[in-house]
C-alpha positions in Angstrom: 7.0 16.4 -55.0 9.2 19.4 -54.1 9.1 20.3 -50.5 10.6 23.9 -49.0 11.7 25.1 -46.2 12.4 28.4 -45.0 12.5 30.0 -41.5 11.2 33.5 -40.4 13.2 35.6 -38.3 12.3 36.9 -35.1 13.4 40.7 -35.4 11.6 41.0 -39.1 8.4 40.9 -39.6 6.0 37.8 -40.0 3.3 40.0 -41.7 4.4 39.4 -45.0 4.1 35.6 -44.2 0.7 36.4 -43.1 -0.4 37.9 -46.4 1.6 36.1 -48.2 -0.4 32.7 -47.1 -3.8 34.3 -46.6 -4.6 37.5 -48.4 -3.1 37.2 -51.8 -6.6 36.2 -53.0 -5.6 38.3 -56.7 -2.9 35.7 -57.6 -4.4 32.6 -56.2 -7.2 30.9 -57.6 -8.3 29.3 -53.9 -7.3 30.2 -50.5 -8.2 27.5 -48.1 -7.6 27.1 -44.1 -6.8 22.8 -43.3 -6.0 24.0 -40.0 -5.2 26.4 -37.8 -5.9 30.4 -37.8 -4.5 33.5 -38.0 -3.7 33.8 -34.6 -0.8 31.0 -35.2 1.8 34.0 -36.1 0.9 36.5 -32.9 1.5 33.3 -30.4 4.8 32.1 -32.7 6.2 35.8 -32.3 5.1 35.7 -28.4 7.0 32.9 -27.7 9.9 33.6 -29.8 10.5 37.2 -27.9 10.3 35.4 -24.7 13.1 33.1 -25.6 14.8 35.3 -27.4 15.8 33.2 -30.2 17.0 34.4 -33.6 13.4 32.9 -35.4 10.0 32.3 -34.6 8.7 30.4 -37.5 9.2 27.8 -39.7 7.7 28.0 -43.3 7.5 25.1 -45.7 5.9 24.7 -49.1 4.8 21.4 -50.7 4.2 20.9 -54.1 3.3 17.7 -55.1 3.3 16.2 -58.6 -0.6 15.1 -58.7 -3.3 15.9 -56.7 -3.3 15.4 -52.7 -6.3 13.6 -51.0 -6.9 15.0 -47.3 -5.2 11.8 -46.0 -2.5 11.8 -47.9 -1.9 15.0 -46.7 -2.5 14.1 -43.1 0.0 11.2 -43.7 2.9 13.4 -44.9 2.3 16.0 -42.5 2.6 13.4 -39.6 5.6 12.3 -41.3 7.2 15.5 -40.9 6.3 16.1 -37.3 7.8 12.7 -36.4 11.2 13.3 -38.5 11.6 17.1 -37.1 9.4 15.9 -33.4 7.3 18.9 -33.7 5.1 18.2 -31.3 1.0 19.0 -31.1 1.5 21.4 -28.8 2.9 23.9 -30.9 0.4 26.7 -33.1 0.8 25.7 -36.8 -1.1 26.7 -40.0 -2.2 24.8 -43.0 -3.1 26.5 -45.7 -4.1 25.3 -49.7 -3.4 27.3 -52.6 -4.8 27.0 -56.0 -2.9 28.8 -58.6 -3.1 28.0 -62.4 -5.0 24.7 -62.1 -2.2 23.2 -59.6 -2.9 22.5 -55.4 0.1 23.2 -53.2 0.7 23.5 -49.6 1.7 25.3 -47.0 2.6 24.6 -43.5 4.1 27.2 -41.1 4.9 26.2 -37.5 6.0 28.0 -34.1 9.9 27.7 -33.7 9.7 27.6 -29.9 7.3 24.6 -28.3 5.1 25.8 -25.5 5.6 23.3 -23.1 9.4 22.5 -23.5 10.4 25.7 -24.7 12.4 24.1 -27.0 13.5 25.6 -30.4 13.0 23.1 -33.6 15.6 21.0 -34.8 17.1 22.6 -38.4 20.2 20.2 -38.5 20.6 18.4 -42.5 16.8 19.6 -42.6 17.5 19.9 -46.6 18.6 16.1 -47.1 15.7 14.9 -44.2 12.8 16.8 -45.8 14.1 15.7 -49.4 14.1 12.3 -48.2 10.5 12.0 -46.9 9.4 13.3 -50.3 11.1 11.0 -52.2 9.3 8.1 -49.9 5.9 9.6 -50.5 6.4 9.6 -54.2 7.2 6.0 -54.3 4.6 5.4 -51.8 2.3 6.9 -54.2 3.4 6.3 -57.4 4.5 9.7 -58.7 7.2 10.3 -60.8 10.8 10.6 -58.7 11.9 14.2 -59.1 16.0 14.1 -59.3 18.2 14.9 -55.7 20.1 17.8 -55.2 22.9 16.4 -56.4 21.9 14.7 -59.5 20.4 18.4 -60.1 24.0 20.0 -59.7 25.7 17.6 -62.1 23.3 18.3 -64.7 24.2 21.7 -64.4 27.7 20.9 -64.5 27.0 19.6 -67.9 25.1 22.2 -69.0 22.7 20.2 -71.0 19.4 19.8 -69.2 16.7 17.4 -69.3 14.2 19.7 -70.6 16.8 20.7 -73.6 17.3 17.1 -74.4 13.7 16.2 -74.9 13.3 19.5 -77.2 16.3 18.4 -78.8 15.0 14.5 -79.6 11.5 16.1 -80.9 13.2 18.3 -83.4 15.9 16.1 -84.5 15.0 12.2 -84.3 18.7 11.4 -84.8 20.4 13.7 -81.8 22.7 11.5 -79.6 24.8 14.0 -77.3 26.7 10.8 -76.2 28.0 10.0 -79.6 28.2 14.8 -80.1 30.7 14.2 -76.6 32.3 11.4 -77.8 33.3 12.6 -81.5 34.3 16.3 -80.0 36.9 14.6 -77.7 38.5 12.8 -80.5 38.6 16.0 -82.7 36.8 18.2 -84.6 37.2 16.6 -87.7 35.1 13.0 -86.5 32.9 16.0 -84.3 31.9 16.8 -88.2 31.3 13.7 -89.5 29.1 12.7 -86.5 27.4 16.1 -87.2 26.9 14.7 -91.0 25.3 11.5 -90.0 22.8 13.2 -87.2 22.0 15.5 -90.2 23.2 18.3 -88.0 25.0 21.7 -88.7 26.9 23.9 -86.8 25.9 28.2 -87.0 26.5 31.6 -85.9 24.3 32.0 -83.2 23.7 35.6 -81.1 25.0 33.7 -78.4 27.8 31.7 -80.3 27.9 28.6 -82.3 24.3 26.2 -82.4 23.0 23.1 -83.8 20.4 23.1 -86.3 18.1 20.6 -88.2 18.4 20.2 -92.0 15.2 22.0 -92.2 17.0 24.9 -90.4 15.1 24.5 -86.8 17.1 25.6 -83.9 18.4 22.0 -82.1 21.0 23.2 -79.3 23.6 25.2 -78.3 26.6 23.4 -79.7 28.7 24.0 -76.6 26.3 22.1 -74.1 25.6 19.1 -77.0 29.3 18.5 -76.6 30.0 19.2 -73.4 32.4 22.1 -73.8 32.2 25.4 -72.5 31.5 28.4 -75.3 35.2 29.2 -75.3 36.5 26.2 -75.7 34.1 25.2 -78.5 34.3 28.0 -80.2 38.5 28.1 -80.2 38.2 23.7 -81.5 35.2 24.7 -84.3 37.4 28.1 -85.7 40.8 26.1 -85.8 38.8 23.6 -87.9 36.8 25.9 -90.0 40.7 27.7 -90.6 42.4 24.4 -91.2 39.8 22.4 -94.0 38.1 26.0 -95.2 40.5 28.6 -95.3 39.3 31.8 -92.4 37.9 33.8 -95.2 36.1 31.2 -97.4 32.4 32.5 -97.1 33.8 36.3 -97.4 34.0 36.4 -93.2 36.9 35.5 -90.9 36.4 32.6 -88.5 33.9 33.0 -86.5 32.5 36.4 -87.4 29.1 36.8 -86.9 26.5 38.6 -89.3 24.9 40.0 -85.8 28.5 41.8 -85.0 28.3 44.3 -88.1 26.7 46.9 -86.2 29.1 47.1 -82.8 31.7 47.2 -86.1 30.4 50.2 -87.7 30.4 52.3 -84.5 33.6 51.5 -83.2 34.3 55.3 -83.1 38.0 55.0 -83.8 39.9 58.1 -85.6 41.2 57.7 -88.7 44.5 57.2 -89.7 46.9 57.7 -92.7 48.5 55.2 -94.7 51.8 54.3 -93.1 52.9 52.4 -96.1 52.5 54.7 -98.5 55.1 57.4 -96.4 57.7 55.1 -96.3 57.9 53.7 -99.6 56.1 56.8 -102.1 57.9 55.6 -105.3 56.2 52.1 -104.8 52.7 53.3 -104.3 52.1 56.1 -107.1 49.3 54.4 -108.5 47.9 54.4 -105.4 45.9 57.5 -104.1 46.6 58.5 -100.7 43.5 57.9 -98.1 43.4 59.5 -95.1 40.8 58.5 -93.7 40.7 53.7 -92.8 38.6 51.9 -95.7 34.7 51.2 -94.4 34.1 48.6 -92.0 34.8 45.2 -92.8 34.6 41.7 -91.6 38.3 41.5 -91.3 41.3 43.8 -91.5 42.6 44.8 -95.2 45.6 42.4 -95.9 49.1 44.3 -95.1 51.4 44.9 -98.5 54.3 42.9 -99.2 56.6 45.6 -100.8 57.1 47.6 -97.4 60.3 45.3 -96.2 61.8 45.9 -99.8 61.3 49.8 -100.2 63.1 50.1 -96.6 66.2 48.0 -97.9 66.4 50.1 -101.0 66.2 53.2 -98.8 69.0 52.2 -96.7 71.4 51.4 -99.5 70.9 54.2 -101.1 71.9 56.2 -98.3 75.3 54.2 -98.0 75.9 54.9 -101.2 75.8 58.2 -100.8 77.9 58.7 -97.8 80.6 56.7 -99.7 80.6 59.2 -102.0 80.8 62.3 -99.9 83.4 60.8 -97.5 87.4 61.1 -98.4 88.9 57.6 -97.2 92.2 59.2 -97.1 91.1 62.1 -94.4 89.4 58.9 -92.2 92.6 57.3 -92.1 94.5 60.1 -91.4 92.0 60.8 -88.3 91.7 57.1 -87.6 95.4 57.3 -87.1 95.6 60.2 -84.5 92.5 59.1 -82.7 94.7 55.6 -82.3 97.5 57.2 -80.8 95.2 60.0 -78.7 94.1 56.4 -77.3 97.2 55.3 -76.8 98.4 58.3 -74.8 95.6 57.8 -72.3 95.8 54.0 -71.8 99.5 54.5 -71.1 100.7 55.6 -67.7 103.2 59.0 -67.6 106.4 57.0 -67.5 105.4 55.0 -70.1 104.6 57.8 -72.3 107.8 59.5 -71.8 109.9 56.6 -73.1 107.9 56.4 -76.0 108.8 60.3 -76.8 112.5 59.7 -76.1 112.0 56.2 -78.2 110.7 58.5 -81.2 112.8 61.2 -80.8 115.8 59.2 -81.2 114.5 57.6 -84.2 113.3 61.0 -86.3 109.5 60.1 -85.4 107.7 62.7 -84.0 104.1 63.1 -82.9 101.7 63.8 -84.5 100.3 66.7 -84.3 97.3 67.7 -83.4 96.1 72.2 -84.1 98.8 73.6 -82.5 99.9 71.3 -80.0 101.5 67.7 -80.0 99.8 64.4 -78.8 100.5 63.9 -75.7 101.4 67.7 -74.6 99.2 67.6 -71.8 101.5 65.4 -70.0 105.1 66.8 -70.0 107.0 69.1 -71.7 107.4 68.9 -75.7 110.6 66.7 -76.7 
């Protein structure tokens, strides 16, 4: 049994409630009054503007597993007007629907009692209304339907119930204990438990799945182990790379036969062969492309001769300024530029006695055009 609860607000409008639970004769089968009348929702708004609360109803729907006899019903509505104390004095509605072969309920109550003019307790009313259903199903022998928060861990894990009795019907040997167990201690056991569930792993549209030897769609690989995509998909390439090589099938890792058409209208502009300007004496036999090769699975391999054309460029440009170059001029101006150096590291007194120290021993400086080295600071000795 799933039981609902909503509340109506005061400043909206309850006339969609109202049609909701007693016109929509078009998608309901049956339409039928247990107690109650339409006038319930002009009093609940009444009394609701003269407190001045924020709502003025309270809506809840029950749907139970199997069929409700008119006492049973009776028996969980009391329980709910003795867990919320709802009183008999305030205007409620009960209303069947019949909707695909299935009876459900609802149950809409005034939010402000009459008498006390008290508004209805809301406080945990998730965990209080969940609890009274789970003590009519055992009451009545209907299946237990899971808690909220055994419905958020399955969630967490991605692999519902629902998938996991699709899963067993298709493949007799699907364990996802064993699938969780083998991914965590690598992908190469993940394959061998694969082998022995008679399981494969392909290129889905939505990423990697599980299917049957005869081919049949089993699970999404992801939630059978307990990864998320990413995560699968970055363990299952690094294994198809490592024991396959990436380009064993004619595709990288990963690459998807439903990808080739984003791939063929990238859009991007052309571009010319860098390879071939750099190193034109290596790539003769080679016609010059301007425009990139047609779409592929993976990008053309780089060439291995661009490194060696650029060393043999470079040397033969030092060759060639050796040649040009007269070593004895770049001594002879490595020599002035030493003592041009010299001069300005060397304060003005220093400099001087170096003049008088080469004039007195027949070494002059020098020169540079038409002046000396060190003319700028001095007169000429």
């Amino acid at each position: 049994m799933i039981v609902q609860s909503t509340r109506i607000s005061r400043t909206g409008s309850f006339r969609y409630l109202e049609k909701h639970l007693l016109d929509k004769h078009d998608e309901n089968e049956r339409i039928t009054v247990v107690a109650g009348d339409r006038g319930v929702f002009a009093d609940a708004q009444a009394l609701a503007d003269a407190k001045g609360c924020k709502y003025s109803l309270r809506h809840l729907s029950i749907s139970p597993d199997t069929d409700m006899t008119p006492g049973q019903l009776s028996e969980f509505v009391r329980s709910i007007d003795a867990e919320f104390g709802i009183g008999d004095q305030r205007p409620r509605l009960v209303v069947l629907h019949q909707k695909n072969g299935r009876v459900h309920f609802h149950l809409a109550v005034a939010e402000v009692d009459p008498v006390t003019n008290r508004v209805l307790c809301s406080r945990h009313d998730y965990a209080r209304l969940e609890r009274i259903a789970r003590e009519y199903e055992v009451a009545n022998g209907e299946p237990l339907q899971m808690s909220r928060v055994e419905r958020a861990m399955e969630r967490v894990e991605g692999f519902s119930s629902k998938a996991r009795h699709k899963a067993d019907r298709i493949s007799s040997a699907f364990d996802r204990t064993r699938l969780k167990v083998a991914c965590a201690n690598g992908a190469a056991e993940l394959q061998a438990e694969l082998q022995r569930q008679r399981l494969s792993v392909k290129n889905g549209e939505k990423g990697f799945i599980l299917v049957a030897s005869d081919g049949q769609f089993v699970a999404a690989a992801h939630r059978a182990t307990g990864l998320s995509k990413n995560e699968f998909k970055t363990i299952w390439e690094a294994y198809r790379h490592d024991y396959s090589g990436p380009y064993a099938n004619g595709f990288a890792a990963g690459y998807s036969p439903y990808s080739e058409d984003r791939r063929l209208g990238c859009g991007k502009r052309p571009r010319s062969n860098r390879q071939t300007q750099l190193a034109p004496d290596i790539h003769l036999a080679v016609a010059k492309s301007t425009n990139r090769p047609a779409a592929g699975p993976f990008r053309p391999r780089r060439t291995d001769y661009s490194t060696l054309a650029r060393r043999r460029a470079h040397r033969a440009v030092l060759e060639q300024s050796l040649k040009v170059i007269d070593l004895d001029e770049l001594l002879r101006l490595a020599e002035v530029l030493t003592a041009a150096l010299m001069m300005i590291v060397l304060g003005p007194k220093a400099q001087l006695t170096a003049r008088i120290h080469q004039a007195r021993n027949g070494a002059l400086p020098a020169p540079i055009g038409n002046k000396t080295i060190g003319s700028m600071h001095g007169p000429k000795i």
